[in-house]
MARKE-773424 format. One record per residue (C-alpha): x, y, z. Coordinates in pm, 1 decimal, always signed. Layout:
<recs>
+----------+----------+----------+
:        u :        v :        w :
+----------+----------+----------+
:        X :        Y :        Z :
...
+----------+----------+----------+
</recs>
This chain:
<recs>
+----------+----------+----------+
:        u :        v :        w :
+----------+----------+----------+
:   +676.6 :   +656.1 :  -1709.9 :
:   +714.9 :   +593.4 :  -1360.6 :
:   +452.2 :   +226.4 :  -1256.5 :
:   +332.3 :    +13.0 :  -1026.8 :
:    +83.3 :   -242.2 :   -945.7 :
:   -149.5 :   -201.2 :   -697.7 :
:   -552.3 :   -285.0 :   -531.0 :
:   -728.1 :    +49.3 :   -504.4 :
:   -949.8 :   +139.0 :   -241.9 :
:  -1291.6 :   +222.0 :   -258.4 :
:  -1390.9 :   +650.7 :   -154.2 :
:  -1571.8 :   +464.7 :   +170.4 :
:  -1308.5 :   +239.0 :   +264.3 :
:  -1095.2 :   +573.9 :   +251.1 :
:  -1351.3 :   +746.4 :   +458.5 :
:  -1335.0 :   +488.9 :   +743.8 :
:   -951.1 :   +514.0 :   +730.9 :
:   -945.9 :   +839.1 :   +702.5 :
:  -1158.6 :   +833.4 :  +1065.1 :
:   -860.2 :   +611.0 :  +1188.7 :
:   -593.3 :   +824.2 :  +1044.8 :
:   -710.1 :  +1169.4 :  +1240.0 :
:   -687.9 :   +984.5 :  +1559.1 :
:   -344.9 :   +889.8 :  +1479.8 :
:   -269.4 :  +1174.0 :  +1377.9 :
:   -402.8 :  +1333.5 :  +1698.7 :
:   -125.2 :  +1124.3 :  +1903.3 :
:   +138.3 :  +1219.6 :  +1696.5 :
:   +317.4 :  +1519.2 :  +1782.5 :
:   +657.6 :  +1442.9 :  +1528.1 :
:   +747.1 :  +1549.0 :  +1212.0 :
:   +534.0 :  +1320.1 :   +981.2 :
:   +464.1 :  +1396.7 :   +595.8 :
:   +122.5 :  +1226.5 :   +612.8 :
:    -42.9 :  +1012.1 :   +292.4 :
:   -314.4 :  +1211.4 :    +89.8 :
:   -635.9 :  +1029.1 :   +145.2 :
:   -671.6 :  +1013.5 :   -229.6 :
:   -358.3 :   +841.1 :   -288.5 :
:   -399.7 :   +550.1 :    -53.4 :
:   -354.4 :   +223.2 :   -227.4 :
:   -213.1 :   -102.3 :   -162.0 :
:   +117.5 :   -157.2 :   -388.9 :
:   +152.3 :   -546.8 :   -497.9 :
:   +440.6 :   -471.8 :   -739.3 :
:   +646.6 :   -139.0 :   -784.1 :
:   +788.5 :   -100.2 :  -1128.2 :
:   +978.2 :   +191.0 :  -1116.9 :
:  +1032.9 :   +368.0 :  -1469.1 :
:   +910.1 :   +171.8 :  -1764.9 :
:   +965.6 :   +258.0 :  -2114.5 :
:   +609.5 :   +340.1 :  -2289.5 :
:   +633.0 :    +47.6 :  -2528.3 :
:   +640.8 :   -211.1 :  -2244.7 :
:   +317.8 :   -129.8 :  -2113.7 :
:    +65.0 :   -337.5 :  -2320.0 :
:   +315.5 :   -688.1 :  -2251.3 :
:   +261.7 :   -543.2 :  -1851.2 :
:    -81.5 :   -575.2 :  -1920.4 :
:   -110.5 :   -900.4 :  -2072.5 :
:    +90.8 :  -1052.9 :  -1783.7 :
:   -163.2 :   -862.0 :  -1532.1 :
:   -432.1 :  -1043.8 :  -1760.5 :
:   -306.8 :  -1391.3 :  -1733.5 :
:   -356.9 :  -1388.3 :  -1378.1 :
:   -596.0 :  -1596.0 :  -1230.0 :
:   -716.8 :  -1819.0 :   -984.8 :
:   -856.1 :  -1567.3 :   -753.1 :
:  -1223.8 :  -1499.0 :   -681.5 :
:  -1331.4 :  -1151.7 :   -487.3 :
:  -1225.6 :  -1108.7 :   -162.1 :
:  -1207.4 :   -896.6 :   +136.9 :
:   -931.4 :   -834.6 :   +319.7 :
:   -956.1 :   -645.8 :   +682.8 :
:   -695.6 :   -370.4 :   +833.1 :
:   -644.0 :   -427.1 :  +1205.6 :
:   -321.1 :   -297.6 :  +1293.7 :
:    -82.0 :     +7.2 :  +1332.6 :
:   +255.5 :    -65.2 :  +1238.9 :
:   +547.5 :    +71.9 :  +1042.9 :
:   +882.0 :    -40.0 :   +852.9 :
:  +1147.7 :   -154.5 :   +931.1 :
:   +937.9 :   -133.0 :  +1262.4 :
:   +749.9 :    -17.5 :  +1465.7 :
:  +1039.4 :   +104.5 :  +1728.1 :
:  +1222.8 :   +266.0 :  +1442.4 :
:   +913.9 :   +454.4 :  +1223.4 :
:  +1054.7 :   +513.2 :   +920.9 :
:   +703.6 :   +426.3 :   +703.9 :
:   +382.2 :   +413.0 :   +856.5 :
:   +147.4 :   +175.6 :   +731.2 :
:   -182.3 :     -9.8 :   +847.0 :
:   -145.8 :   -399.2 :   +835.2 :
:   -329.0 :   -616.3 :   +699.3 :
:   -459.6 :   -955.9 :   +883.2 :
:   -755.4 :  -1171.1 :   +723.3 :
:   -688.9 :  -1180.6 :   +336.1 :
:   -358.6 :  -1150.7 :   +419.4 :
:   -248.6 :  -1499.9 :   +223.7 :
:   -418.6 :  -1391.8 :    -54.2 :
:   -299.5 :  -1093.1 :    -97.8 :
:    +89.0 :  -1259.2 :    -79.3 :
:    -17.5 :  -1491.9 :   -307.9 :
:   -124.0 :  -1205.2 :   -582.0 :
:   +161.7 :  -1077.3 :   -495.3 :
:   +382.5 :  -1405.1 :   -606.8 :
:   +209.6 :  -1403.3 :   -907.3 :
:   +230.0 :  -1097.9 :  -1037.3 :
:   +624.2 :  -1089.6 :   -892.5 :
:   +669.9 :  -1399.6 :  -1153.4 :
:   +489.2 :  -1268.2 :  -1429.8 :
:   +698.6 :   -915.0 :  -1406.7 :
:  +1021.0 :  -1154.2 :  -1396.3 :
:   +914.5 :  -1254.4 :  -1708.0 :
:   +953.9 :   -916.1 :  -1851.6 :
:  +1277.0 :   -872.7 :  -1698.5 :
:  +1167.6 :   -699.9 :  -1395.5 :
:  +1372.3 :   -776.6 :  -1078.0 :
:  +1209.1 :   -988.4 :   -794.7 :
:  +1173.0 :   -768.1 :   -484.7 :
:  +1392.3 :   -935.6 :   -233.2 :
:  +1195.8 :   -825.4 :    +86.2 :
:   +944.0 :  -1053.5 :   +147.7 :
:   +599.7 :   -867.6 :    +70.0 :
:   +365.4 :   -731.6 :   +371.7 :
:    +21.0 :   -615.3 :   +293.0 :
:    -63.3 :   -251.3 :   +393.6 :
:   -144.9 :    +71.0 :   +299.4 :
:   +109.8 :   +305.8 :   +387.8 :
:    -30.5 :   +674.0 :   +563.2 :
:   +272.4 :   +852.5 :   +666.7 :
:   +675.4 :   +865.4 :   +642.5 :
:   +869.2 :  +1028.5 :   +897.0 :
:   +991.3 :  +1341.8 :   +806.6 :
:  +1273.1 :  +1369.0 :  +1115.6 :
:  +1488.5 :  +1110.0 :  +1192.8 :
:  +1619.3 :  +1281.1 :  +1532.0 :
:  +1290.1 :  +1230.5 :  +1697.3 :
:  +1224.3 :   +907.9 :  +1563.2 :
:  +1240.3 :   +739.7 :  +1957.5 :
:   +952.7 :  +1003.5 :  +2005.1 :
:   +753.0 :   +891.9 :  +1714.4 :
:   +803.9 :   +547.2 :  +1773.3 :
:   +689.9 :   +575.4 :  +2155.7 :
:   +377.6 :   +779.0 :  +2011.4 :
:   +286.2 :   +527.9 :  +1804.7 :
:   +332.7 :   +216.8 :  +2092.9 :
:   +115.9 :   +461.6 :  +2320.1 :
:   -151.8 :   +414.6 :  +2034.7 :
:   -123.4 :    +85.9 :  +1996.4 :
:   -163.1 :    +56.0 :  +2388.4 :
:   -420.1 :   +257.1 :  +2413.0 :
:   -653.3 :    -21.9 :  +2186.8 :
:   -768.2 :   +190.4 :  +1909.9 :
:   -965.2 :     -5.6 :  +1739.7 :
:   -883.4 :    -52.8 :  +1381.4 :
:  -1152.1 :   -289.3 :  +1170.3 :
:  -1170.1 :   -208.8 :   +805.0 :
:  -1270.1 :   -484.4 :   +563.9 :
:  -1199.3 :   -395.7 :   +184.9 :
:  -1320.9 :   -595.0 :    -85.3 :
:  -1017.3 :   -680.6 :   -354.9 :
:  -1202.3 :   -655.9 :   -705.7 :
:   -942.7 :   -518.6 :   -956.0 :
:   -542.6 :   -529.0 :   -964.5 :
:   -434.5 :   -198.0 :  -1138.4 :
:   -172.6 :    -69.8 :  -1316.1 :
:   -103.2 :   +274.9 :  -1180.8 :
:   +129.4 :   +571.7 :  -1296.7 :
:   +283.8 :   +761.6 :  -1064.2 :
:   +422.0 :  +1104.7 :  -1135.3 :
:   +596.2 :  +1355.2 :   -884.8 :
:   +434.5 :  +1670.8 :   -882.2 :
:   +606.5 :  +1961.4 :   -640.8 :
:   +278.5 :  +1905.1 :   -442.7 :
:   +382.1 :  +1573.2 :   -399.0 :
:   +275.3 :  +1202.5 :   -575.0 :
:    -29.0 :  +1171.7 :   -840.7 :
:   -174.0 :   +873.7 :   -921.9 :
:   -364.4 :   +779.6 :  -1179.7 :
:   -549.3 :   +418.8 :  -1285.2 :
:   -389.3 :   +364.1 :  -1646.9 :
:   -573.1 :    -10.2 :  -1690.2 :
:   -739.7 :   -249.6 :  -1484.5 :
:   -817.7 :   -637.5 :  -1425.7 :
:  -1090.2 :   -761.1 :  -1317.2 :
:  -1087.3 :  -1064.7 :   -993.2 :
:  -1388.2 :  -1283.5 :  -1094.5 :
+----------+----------+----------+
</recs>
């Protein structure tokens, strides 16, 4: 069973994203296989295939978790890994709540060690990713669409409210990634 960790979004933060998304999209003339509005998400941990019997020690970790109160965190920024001048992901950034959402990210990176899941070695950058790039030969063209965006001042200012950290399955369909919410904790 293919997992990961993640903070959902709520249908009206994906509506106000999904406002953002079309006008990006409406700069963008490259080949980009764009994010279903449904399966937007935040990732804090992926997991990668996990045997069924692991799941309810995955839980407990996510359980002992704590220290964290409800929070919002706000998207501001187009952006994209590794950057922005070479689009391979595109991704919204994150900027207040950011700390917080680095430090759940520690956390549950720790707690996963201790089932014998490897420590990511990138350092961990809040976002929610809404497109991959589909052709690397135009990538220059991509990436200048994108900077002409950026210049242009679109204003991105989405606050989401963290609530839950879920454990999410992921399965590959033919019409692409389904997710689906197999348990979640509660933030106090």
């Amino acid at each position: 069973m293919r997992l990961f960790i993640a903070i959902n979004l709520s249908d009206r933060n994906k509506k106000l994203i999904n406002n953002k998304v079309k006008l990006i999209k409406n700069n963008v003339n490259e080949k980009v296989k764009w994010v279903k509005k449904e399966n937007w998400h935040m990732t804090i941990k992926f997991l990668g295939d996990v045997n069924k019997n692991k799941i309810s020690k995955i839980k407990e970790k996510i359980n002992e978790i704590k220290g964290f109160n409800k929070f919002y965190f706000q998207i501001k920024s187009l952006d994209a890994f590794p950057n922005i001048n070479y689009p391979k992901v595109i991704y919204l950034g994150v900027h207040q709540g950011k700390n917080k959402l680095i430090k759940i990210n520690e956390d549950i990176e720790k707690k996963m060690f201790e089932l014998n899941f490897e420590k990511e070695k990138r350092d961990f950058t809040p976002h929610i990713t809404i497109g991959r790039s589909k052709d690397y030969s135009n990538i220059d063209k991509l990436a200048n669409s994108l900077n002409e965006f950026n210049k242009q001042k679109h204003f991105i200012n989405i606050y989401s409210k963290v609530e839950n950290i879920s454990l999410m399955k992921s399965e590959l369909t033919q019409k692409g990634p389904e997710y689906e919410e197999i348990f979640s904790k509660n933030i106090k």
